[in-house]
C-alpha positions in Angstrom: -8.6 -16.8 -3.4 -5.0 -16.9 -2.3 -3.0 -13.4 -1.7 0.7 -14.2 -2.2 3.5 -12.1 -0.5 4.5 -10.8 2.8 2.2 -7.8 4.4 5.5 -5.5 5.6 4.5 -4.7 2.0 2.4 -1.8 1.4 0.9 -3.3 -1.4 0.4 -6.6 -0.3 -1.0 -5.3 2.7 -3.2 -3.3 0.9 -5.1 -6.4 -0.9 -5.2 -7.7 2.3 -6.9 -5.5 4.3 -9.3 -5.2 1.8 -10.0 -8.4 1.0 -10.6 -8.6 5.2 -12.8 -5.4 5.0 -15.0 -6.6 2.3 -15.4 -10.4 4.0 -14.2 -12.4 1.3 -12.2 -15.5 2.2 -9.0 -15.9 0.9 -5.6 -17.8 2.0 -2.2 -16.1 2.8 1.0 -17.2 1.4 4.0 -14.6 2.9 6.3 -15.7 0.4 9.1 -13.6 -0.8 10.2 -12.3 -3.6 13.6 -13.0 -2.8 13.4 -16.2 -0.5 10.5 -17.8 -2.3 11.2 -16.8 -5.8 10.4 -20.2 -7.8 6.9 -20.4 -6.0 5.9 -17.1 -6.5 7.3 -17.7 -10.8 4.8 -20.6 -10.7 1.6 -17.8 -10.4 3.6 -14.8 -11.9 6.4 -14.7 -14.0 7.1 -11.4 -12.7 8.2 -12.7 -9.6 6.9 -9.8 -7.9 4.1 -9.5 -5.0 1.4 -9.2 -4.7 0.1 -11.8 -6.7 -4.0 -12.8 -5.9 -4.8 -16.2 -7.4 -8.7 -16.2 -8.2 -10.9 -18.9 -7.1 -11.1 -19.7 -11.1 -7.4 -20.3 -11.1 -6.3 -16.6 -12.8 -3.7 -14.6 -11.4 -4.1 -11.2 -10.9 -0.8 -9.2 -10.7 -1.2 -5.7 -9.8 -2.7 -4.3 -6.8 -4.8 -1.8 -8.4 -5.7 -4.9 -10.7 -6.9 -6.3 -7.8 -8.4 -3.6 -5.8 -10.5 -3.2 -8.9 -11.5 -6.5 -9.2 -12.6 -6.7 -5.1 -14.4 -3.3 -6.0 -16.7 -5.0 -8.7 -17.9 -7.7 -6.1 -19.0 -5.7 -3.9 -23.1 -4.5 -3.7 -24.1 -1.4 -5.4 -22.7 1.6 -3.0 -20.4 -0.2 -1.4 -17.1 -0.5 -3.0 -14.2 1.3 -1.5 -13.0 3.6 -5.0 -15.9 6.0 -5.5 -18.0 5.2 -8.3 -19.1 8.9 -9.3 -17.2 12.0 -10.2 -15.3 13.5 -9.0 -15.0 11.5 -6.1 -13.4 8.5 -8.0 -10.3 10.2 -10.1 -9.9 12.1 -6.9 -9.6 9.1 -5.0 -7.1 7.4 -7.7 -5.1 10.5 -7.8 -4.5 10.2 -4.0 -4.3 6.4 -4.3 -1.3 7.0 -6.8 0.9 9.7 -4.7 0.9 7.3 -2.2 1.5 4.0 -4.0 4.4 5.9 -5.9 5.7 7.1 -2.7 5.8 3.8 -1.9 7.5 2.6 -5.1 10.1 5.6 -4.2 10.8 3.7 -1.0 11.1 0.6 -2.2 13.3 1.7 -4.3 15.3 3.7 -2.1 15.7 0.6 0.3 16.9 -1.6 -2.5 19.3 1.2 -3.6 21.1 1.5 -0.2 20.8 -2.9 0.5 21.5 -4.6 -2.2 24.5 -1.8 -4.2 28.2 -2.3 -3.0 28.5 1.4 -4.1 25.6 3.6 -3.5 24.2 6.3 -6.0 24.0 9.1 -3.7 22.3 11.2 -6.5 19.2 8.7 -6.6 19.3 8.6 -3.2 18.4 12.2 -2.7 16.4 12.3 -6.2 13.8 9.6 -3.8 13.8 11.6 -0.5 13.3 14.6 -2.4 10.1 12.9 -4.5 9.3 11.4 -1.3 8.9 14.4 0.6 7.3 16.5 -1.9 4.4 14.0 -2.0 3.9 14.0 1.6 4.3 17.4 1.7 0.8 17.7 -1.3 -0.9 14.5 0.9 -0.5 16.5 4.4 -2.1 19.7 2.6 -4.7 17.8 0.7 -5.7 16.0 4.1 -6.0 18.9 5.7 -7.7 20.5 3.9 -10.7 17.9 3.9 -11.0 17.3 7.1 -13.0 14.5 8.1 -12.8 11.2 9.8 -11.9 9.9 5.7 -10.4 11.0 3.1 -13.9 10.7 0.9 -16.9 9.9 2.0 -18.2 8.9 5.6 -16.0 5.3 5.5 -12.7 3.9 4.9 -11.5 3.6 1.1 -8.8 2.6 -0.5 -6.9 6.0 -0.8 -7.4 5.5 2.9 -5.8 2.5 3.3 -3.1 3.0 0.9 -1.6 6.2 2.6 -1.5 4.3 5.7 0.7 1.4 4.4 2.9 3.7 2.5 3.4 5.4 5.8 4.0 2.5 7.9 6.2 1.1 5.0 8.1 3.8 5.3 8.8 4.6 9.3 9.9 1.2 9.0 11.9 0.5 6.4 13.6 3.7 6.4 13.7 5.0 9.8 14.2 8.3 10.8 13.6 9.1 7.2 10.2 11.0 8.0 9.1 13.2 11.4 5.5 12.7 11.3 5.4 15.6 13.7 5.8 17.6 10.0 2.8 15.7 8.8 -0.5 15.9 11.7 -3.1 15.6 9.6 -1.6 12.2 8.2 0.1 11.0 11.5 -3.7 11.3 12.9 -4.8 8.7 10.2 -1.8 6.4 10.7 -2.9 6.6 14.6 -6.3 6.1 14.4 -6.3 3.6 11.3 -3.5 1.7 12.5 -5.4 1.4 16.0 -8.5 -1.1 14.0 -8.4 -4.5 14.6 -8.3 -5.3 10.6 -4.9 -2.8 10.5 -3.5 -5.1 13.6 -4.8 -8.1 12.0 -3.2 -7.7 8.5 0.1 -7.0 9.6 3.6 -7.8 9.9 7.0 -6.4 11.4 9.6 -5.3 8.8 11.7 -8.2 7.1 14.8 -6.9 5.5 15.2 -9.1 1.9 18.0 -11.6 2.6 
């Protein structure tokens, strides 16, 4: 498999991790959206990342596409969205607060980079939707306690609130006080601290 797109994305990252955690091979391409643009059109005519070309030769396009996909080669009990309910819509509905925070951020970077004149209403419309999610993440956390957020081992809503987080510190610094948000600060901490975390990583690369 090859995983296309730089890993100071959350969602690339993501995939990545992932594909690392379940012990599938797979080449990396960081190409960018912006800098590599024709390459990454060859795979996907969105021109967007993260785009996983499977050993067969199909492209995959979504992360969630592709988280799925990972999920249904891996042995019976194993796969990192729970199977049964309600573990598993749990589990997506974390997975998709933090993958829309994400979007949010995204979008918020883009807003304040790439626009001569800046729309300080959606500015503040994506703080505001940022910091209402973290605020329902922290008290869901919280409340579960727990080395995980399901289960006794890493899972994807795991991972995924971790590379939002990161994402955002980075991108947007300043933006959040984790001291506002222990219970996830102690995840970003302690997850960020494993040698797959380290591993699948990259500093912050501002589009050109």
């Amino acid at each position: 498999m090859i995983l296309i797109g730089q890993y100071d994305s959350p969602f690339v990252r993501r995939v990545g991790i992932a594909l690392r955690l379940y012990g599938l091979p797979f080449r990396h391409e960081p190409w960018s959206a912006f800098g590599d643009a024709d390459k990454i059109r060859a795979y996907n005519p969105l021109t967007r990342v993260p785009t996983l070309v499977l050993d067969n030769g199909e492209v995959l396009i979504d992360s969630h596409m592709m988280l799925d996909y990972l999920d249904s080669l891996a042995p019976s009990g194993e796969a990192m969205f729970p199977r049964d309910e309600p573990a598993r819509h749990q589990a997506l509905k974390i997975t998709t607060l933090a993958t829309g925070v994400g979007e949010k951020a995204v979008s918020l970077f883009y807003e304040k980079r790439l626009h001569a004149q800046v729309s300080e209403v959606w500015v503040e419309r994506c703080r505001t939707q940022i910091a209402s999610v973290l605020a329902v993440l922290e008290t869901e956390r919280a409340k579960r306690g727990g080395t995980y957020w399901f289960d006794d081992r890493i899972g994807h809503a795991d991972i995924a609130v971790v590379a939002v987080l990161r994402f955002i510190n980075d991108a947007h610094q300043g933006l959040l006080d984790m001291a506002e948000f222990p219970a996830l600060a102690a995840d970003v901490a302690r997850l960020e601290a494993m040698p797959v975390f380290q591993q699948i990583s990259q500093a912050f690369i501002p589009p050109a």
